[in-house]
C-alpha positions as CSV (number, residue, x, y, z in Angstrom):
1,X,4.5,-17.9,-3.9
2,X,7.6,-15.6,-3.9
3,X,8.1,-13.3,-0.9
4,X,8.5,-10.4,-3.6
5,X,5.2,-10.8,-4.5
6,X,3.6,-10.3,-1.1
7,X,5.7,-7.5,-0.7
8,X,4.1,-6.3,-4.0
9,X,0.6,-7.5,-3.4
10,X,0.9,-5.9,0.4
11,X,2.1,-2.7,-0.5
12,X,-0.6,-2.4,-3.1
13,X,-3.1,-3.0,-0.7
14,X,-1.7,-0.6,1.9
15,X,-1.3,1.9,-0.6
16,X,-5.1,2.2,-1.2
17,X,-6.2,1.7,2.5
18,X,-9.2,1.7,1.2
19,X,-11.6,-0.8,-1.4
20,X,-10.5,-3.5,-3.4
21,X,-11.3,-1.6,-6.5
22,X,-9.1,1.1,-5.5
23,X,-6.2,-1.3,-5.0
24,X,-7.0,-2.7,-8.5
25,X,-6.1,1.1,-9.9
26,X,-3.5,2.1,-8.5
27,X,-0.2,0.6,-8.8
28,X,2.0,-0.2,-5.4
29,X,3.9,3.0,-3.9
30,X,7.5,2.3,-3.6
31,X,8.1,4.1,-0.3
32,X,5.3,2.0,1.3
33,X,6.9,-1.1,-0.5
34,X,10.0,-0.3,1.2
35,X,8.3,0.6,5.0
36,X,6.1,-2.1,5.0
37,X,7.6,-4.7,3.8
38,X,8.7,-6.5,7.4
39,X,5.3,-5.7,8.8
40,X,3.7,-7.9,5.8
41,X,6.1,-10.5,6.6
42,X,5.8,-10.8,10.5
43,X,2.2,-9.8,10.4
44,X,1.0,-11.5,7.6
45,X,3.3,-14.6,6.6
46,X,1.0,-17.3,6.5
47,X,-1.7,-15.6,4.2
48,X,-2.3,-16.7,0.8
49,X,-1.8,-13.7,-1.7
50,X,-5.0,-13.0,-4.4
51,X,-8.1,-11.9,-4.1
52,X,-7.3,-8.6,-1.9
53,X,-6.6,-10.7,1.5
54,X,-2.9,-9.4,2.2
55,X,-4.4,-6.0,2.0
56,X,-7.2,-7.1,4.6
57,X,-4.5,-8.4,6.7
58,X,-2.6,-5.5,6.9
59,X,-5.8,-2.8,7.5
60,X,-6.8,-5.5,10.3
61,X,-3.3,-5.1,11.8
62,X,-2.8,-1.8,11.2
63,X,-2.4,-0.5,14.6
64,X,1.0,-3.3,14.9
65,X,2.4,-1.5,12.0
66,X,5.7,0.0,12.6
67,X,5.8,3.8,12.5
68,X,7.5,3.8,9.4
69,X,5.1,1.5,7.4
70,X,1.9,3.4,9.0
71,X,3.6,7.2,8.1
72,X,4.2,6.0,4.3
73,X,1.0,4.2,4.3
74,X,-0.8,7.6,5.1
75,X,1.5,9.7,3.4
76,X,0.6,7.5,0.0
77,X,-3.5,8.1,1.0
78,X,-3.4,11.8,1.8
79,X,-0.9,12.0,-1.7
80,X,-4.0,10.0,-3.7
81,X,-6.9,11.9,-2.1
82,X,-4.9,15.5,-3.2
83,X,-5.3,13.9,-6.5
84,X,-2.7,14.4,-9.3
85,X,-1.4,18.2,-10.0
86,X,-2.6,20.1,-12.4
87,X,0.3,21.0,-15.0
88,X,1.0,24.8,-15.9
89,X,-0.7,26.0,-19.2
90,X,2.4,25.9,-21.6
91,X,4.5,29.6,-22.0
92,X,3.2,31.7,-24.7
């Protein structure tokens, strides 16, 4: 399978940090696409993508992250768990 994908797949995963149900909702954060994406591929090269286990990869090596990929990972968590802003009521 294409690197792009794992990339994809990864970022997902890392963008949740959390269940494999919330990485089925929420679609991949591009910042942590872009931070992550040489940890996946040092850390996580030989593992098959589907069924969540990129994502387990990267919580299990975590702590090798580079700075950059765990501040955006985090950043994209704390982001989800504010939960989306509520709009101002229209003028009148």
């Amino acid at each position: 399978m294409a690197k792009p994908l794992h990339g994809v797949l990864l970022l997902a995963a890392l963008a949740c940090a959390a269940s494999s149900a919330a990485v089925a909702q929420n679609a991949p954060n591009p910042a942590v696409m872009a931070a992550c994406r040489g940890d996946m591929e040092r850390l996580c090269a030989g593992v098959q993508p589907g069924g969540g286990r990129i994502g387990q990869c990267m919580r299990a090596h975590f702590a090798e992250t580079s700075p950059e990929c765990k501040q955006a990972a985090i950043a994209a968590r704390q982001s989800r768990a504010a939960g989306p802003a509520i709009p101002a009521p229209p003028p009148q």
